[in-house]
N, C-alpha and C positions, 0 to 999 in steps of 0.2 A: 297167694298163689291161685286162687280160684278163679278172679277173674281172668289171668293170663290164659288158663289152663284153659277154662272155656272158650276163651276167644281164638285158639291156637285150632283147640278142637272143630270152632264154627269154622274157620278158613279151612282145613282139611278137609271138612264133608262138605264144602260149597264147591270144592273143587273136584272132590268125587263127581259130584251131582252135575257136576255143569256139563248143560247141554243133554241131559237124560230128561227125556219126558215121563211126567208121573208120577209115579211112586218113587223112583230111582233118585227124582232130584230131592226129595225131603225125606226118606228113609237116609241116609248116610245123618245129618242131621239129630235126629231123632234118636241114634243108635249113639254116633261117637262122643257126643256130647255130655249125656246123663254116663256113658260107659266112663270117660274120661273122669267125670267129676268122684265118680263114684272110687276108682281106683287112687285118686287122689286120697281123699277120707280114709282109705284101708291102708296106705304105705303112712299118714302120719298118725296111725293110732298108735298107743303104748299103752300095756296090760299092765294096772296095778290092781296088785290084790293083799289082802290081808288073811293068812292064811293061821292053821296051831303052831305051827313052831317059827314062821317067817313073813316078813315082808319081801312080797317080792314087784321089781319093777322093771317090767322087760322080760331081760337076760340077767339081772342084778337081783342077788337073794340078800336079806339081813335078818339073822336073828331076833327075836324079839327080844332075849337078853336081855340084849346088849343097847337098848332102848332108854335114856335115863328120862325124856321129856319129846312130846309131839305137841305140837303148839300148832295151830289153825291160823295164817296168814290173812288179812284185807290183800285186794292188789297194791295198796299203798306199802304196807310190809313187803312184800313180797318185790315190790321195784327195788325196795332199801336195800334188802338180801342181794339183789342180783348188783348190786352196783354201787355203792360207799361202801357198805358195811359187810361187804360179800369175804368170806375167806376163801383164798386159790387151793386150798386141800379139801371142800367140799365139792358133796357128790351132787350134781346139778341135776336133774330130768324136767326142763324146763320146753314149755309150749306153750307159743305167745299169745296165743287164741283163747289159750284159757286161763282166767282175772287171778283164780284161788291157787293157795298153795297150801303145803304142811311143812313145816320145820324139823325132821328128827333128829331130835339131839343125841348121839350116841356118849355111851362109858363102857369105852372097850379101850385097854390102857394098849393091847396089841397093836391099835388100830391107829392111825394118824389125823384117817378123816374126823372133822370135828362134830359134820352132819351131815346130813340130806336133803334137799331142799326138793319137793317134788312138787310140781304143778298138777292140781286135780280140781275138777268142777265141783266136789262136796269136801270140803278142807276140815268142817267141825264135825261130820262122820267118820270120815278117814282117821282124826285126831283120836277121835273117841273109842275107834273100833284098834287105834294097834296100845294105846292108853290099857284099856279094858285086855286086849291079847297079852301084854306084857307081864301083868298083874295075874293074868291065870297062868301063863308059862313059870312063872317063877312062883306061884303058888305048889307049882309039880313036881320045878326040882329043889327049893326046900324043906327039910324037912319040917 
C-alpha cells in the first residue's frame, strides 16, 4: 500500500500545484506526500504489550494464566500457521510486512481458541518476556 498511497498522494498535490508559480507548485508536494505516508504507518500499527497480569494486543487482553507455551516463529513457521497447519478457532493478529511471529499456546478449558498467533518484529523477546510473565504470575497466585 505505500507505493499506491504515495503515487495517489503525488497526482493530488501535482494537481493542487498546477499552474501555481513557486512555492505553491512544490509545497502541496512536499506536504501531502510524507503527510499521506505518514498516516498510513499510524492506521496499520497495532500495540502489543506484555504487561503483570496480561497480554495484551490492540483491544484483545489474555491472561497470562492461561499461557501453557509461546514458542518464537522463522517466517517459514509462521507461513505453515497461516495456511496447512492453521486452525479456524485461533486468534490471528497477523501483518504481512512483518517476517516474525509468537505462537501462544493457551490451557484455558473455558476457552475454545487453541492459540494465538501474533505477528511481531522480536518474536524470541516477545516469547521470552510472556514465558518469564507467566512463571511470575503464577508464582503469585500459588501458594
Amino acid at each position: 500500500m505505500w507505493l499506491p498511497t504515495a503515487a495517489v498522494a503525488a497526482v493530488l498535490a501535482a494537481e493542487v500545484g498546477l499552474g501555481a508559480p513557486g512555492v505553491r507548485s512544490w509545497l502541496p508536494l512536499a506536504l501531502l506526500i510524507p503527510l499521506s505516508l505518514v498516516s498510513l504507518w499510524w492506521l496499520g500499527r497495532i500495540r502489543v504489550s506484555v504487561g503483570e497480569a496480561e497480554l495484551q494486543v490492540d483491544d484483545a487482553h489474555l491472561p497470562l494464566e492461561v499461557i501453557a507455551d509461546a514458542i518464537a516463529l522463522t517466517p517459514e513457521d509462521k507461513r505453515l500457521l497461516m495456511g496447512q497447519a492453521s486452525d479456524p478457532l485461533a486468534f490471528v493478529i497477523q501483518r504481512p510486512w512483518i517476517a516474525g511471529a509468537v505462537q501462544v499456546v493457551l490451557d484455558d478449558p473455558a476457552d475454545p481458541t487453541p492459540y494465538w498467533l501474533i505477528s511481531t518484529r522480536h518474536p524470541e523477546e516477545m516469547a521470552q518476556a510472556l514465558l518469564s510473565g507467566r512463571e511470575r504470575r503464577l508464582a503469585v497466585t500459588q501458594p
